[in-house]
N, C-alpha and C positions, 0 to 999 in steps of 0.2 A: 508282685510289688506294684502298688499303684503311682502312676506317676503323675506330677502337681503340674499346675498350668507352664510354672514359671521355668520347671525343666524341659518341657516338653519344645518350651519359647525358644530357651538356650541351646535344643538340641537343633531345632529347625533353623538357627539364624546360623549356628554351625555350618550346617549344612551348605546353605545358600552365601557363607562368604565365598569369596572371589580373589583371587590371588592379585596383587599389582601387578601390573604390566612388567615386562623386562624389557632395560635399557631400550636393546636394539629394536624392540616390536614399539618404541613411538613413535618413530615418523611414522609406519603402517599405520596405527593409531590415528595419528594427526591428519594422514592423508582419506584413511575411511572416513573420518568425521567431514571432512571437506569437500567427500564426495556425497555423502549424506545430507550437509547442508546445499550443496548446490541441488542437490535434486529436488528438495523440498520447497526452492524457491523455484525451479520450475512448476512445481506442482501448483504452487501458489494460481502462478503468471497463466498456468491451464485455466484452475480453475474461474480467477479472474475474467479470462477472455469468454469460456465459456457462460459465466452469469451473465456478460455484457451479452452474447451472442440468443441467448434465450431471453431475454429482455427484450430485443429485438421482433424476436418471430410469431409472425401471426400464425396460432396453432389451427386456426378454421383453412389457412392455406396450406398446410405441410400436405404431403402425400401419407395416405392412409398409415402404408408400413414405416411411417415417421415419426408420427404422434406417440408411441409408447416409450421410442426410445429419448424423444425428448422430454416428455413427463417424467420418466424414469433420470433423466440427468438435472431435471428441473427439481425433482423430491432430492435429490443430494445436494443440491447448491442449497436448498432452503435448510439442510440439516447442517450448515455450516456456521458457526460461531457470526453473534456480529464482528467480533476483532476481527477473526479469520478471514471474514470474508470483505471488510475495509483496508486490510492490508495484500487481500490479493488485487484486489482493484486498483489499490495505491501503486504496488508494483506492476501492472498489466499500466498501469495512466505513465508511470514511468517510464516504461519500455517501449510506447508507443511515442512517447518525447522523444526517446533519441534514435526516433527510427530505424528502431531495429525490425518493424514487421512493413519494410517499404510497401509503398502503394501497386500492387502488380498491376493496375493497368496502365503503368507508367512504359510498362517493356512491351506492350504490342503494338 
């Protein structure tokens, strides 16, 4: 018996439903997602600092076993969305407002 596209659709979306959540598994829900989202806005605030910090560096200066791995972090900042990468800046420009990365040569 050969089977039609539109079964085959019905059989695979089958599949792939997902049961609702139960009651008690939403705060774990709500609080995954909020560990999720915070992580994501660090990754941002990396990334951010990291374009600033390559933007920065004179690559004829770096030490030889330096160059690849900054080319190498320099080809991933450039594979980054222009949003992505004006909203990590915007949050790295923010975070450096309210000083949260104080000045360390203020301690020695």
């Amino acid at each position: 018996m050969k089977k039609t596209t539109a079964s085959v659709m019905k059989s695979v979306s089958r599949q792939r439903a997902v049961a609702p959540p139960k009651v008690g598994q939403m705060p774990l829900l709500r609080t995954e997602i909020e560990i999720l989202a915070a992580d994501a806005d660090n990754l941002k605030k990396i990334a951010g600092a990291a374009a600033l910090f390559i933007s920065q560096l004179d690559f004829a200066a770096l030490p030889r076993d330096a160059v690849a791995p900054a080319a190498a972090l320099a080809g991933l900042i450039d594979k980054m969305s222009d949003e992505g990468m004006a909203e990590a800046l915007q949050l790295i420009k923010n975070t450096r407002r309210t000083n949260a990365y104080p000045d360390r040569r203020a301690r020695h």
